[in-house]
N, C-alpha and C positions, 0 to 999 in steps of 0.2 A: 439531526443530520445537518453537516453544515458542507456545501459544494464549494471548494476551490476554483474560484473558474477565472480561466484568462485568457481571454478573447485572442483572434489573429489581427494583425499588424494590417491598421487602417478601418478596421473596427473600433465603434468609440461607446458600445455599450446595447446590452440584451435590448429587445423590444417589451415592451408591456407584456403582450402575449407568451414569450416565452416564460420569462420572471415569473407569470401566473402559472405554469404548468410547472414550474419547479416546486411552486410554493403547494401547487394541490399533491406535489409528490413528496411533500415535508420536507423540502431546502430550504435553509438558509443560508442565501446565497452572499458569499466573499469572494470580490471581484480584485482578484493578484493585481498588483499594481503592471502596467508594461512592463517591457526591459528588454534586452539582448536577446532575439529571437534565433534563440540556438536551442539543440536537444541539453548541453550540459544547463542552460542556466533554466530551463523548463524544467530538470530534473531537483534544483535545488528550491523551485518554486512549493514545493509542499512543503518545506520548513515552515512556510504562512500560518501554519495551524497552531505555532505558538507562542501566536494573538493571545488566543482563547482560551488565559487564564483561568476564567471563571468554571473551567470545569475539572476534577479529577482527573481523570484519564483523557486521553483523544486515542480511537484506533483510527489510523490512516487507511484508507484501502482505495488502489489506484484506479481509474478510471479502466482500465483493461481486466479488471475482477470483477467476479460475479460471488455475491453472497449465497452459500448453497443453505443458511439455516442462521438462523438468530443467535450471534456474536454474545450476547450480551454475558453469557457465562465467564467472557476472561477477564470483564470487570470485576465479575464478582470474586476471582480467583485472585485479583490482584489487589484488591480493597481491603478482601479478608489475610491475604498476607501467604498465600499459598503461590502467587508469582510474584514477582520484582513488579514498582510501581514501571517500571520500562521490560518491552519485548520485543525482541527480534527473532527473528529465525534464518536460520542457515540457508542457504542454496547450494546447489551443485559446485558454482566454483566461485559462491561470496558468502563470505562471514555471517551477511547480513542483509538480507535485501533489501528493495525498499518499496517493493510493491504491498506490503500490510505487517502493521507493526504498530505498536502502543505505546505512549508516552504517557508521563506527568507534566503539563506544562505546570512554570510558577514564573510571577515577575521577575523580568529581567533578562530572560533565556533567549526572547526573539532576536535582541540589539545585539545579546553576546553571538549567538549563533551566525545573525548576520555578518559579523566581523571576520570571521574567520575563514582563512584561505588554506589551500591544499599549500603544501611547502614541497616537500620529494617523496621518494618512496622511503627513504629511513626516518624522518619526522613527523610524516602523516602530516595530520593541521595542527600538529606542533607537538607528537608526544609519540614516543617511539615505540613500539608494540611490544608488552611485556612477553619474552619467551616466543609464542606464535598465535595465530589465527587461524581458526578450523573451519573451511567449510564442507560439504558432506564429500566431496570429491578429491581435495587437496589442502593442502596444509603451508599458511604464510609463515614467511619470518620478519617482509615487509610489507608497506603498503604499496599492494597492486596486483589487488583484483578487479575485474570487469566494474565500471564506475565509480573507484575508491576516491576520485579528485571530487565527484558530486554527491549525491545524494548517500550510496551505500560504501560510503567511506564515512563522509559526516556524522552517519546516524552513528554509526559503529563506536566512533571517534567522542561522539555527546553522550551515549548513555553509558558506553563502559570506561573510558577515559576520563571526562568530566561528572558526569555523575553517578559514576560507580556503583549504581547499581540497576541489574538489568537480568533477566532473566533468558536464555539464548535456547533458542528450540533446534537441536540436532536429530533428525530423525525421531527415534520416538521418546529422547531423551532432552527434558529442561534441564538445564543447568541455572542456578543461582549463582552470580559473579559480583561479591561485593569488596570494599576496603577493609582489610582486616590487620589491624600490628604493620601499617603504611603498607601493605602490600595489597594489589588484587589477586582475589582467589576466588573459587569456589567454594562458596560455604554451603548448599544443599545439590541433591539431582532428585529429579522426580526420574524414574528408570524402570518401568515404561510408564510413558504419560498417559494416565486412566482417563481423562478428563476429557468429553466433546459434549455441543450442543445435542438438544431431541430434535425428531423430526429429521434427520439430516439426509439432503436430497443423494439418490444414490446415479452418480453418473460413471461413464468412462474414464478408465485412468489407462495412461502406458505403463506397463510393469515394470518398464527397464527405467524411467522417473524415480528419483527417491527425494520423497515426501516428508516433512517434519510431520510433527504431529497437527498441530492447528493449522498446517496447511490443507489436512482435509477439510475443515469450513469453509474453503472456499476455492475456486477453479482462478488462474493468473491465466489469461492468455497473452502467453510471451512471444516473443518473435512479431513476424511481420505478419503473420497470418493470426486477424484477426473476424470475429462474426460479421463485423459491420461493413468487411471491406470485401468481403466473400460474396461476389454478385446471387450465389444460390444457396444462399443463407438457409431461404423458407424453407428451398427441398429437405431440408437433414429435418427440418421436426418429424420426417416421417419416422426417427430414430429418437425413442423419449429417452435414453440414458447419453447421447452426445452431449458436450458440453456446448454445442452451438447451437441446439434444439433444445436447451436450458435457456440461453440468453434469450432467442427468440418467444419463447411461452413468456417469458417473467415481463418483457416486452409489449407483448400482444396482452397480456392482465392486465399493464399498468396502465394501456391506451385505452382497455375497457373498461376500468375501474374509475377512472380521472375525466372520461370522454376526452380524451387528447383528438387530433386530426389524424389524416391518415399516413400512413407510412411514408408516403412520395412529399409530404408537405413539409417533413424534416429532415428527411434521410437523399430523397431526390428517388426518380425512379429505380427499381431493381433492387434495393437497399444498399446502392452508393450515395454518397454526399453528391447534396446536388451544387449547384451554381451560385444560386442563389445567397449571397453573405449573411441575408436576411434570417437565411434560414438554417445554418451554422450555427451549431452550440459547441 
């Protein structure tokens, strides 16, 4: 596991103490360099992860997901050649999102990827969209959907435009999207995708949500409402299938598993951020 983390502006680096509890929680912790404390350039901060050549795959998964069940089966799907060494998945009204998604890093990708700027909505970060862009709700012909200048524009723009191959989860449908006779196409569809981890926790969904498939592995808490900011967080465990009485339990383990401190000495009372800088992660 390796943590992304990038401190707030006048913050100059974790405490001993913290760094320990990441490390009893198996992080390895990479500490983003500063830079322009805005949402768009935070958003393109998780491109950092390809540093970390030395491994096959990297799944990204954002700080606002919760893992409902052990991932590891879409490395195994994508090693053995049953997905794209790259995955994305659809959203409502983005191609691609970029809250959990899979890559190949290899030498060379970070410096290229760094370089690259949004340009308009007809050349993207420099490559104009073959045909169109599906996501489950609407259909592009350019670039501009919700965050296409940062992050789930980017991704979109590196795995299917630059590295041509990528595997795109629509509902319950993969599609394989490689270079074939210079063109990209489709060269397989998994239709319906059979494929999820064991164990898999069963919580609350909205019905009227529409779901890729390996979006069931895992809960996004999108929007502004999230567990940590919800002063009556604790109340909802009295409901074990919410997904905010998820966060809380896997919480409450990890503090009894690691003997972490108590809730108010990193969260601050109530389960808000407290005051303290010190005590900010």
């Amino acid at each position: 596991l390796v943590l992304l983390l990038k401190l707030k502006q006048g913050i100059n680096n974790i405490t001993p103490a913290q760094h320990g509890y990441l490390q009893k929680l198996g992080y390895r912790v990479h500490m983003v360099p500063p830079g322009v404390d805005d949402f768009g350039h935070h958003m393109m901060d998780k491109f950092e992860l390809f540093r970390y050549t030395e491994y096959d795959r990297i799944l990204f998964v954002d700080a606002d997901v919760i893992l409902l069940c052990r991932v590891n089966y879409l490395f195994e799907l994508s090693m053995t050649g049953l997905l794209a060494p790259n995955l994305v998945m659809a959203w409502k009204r983005e191609p691609a999102q970029g809250g959990f998604f899979m890559v190949e890093p290899s030498g060379g990708d970070y410096r290229r990827i760094k370089r690259m700027r949004f340009l308009n909505k007809t050349h993207g970060f420099g490559i104009p969209l073959q045909d169109h862009e599906e996501a489950l709700a609407i259909n592009y012909t350019d670039w501009g959907w919700y965050g296409v200048k940062h992050d789930q524009g980017l991704l979109l723009h590196w795995v299917k435009y630059i590295k041509k191959n990528v595997s795109i989860a629509q509902r319950n449908r993969v599609s394989r999207w490689e270079e074939r006779d210079g063109r990209l196409q489709v060269v397989s569809v998994i239709d319906p995708f059979p494929y999820t981890c064991p164990n898999l926790l069963n919580i609350e969904r909205n019905p009227n949500r529409m779901y890729s498939p390996c979006n069931q592995d895992h809960f996004h808490y999108t929007g502004r409402k999230k567990p940590w900011t919800i002063l009556d967080w604790h109340n909802r465990l009295l409901n074990h299938t919410s997904p905010y009485a998820i966060w809380g339990e896997k919480l409450y383990a990890a503090w009894q598993k690691y003997e972490l401190p108590p809730v108010k000495t990193i969260f601050g009372d109530s389960g808000s951020h407290g005051n303290n800088h010190d005590d900010d992660l």
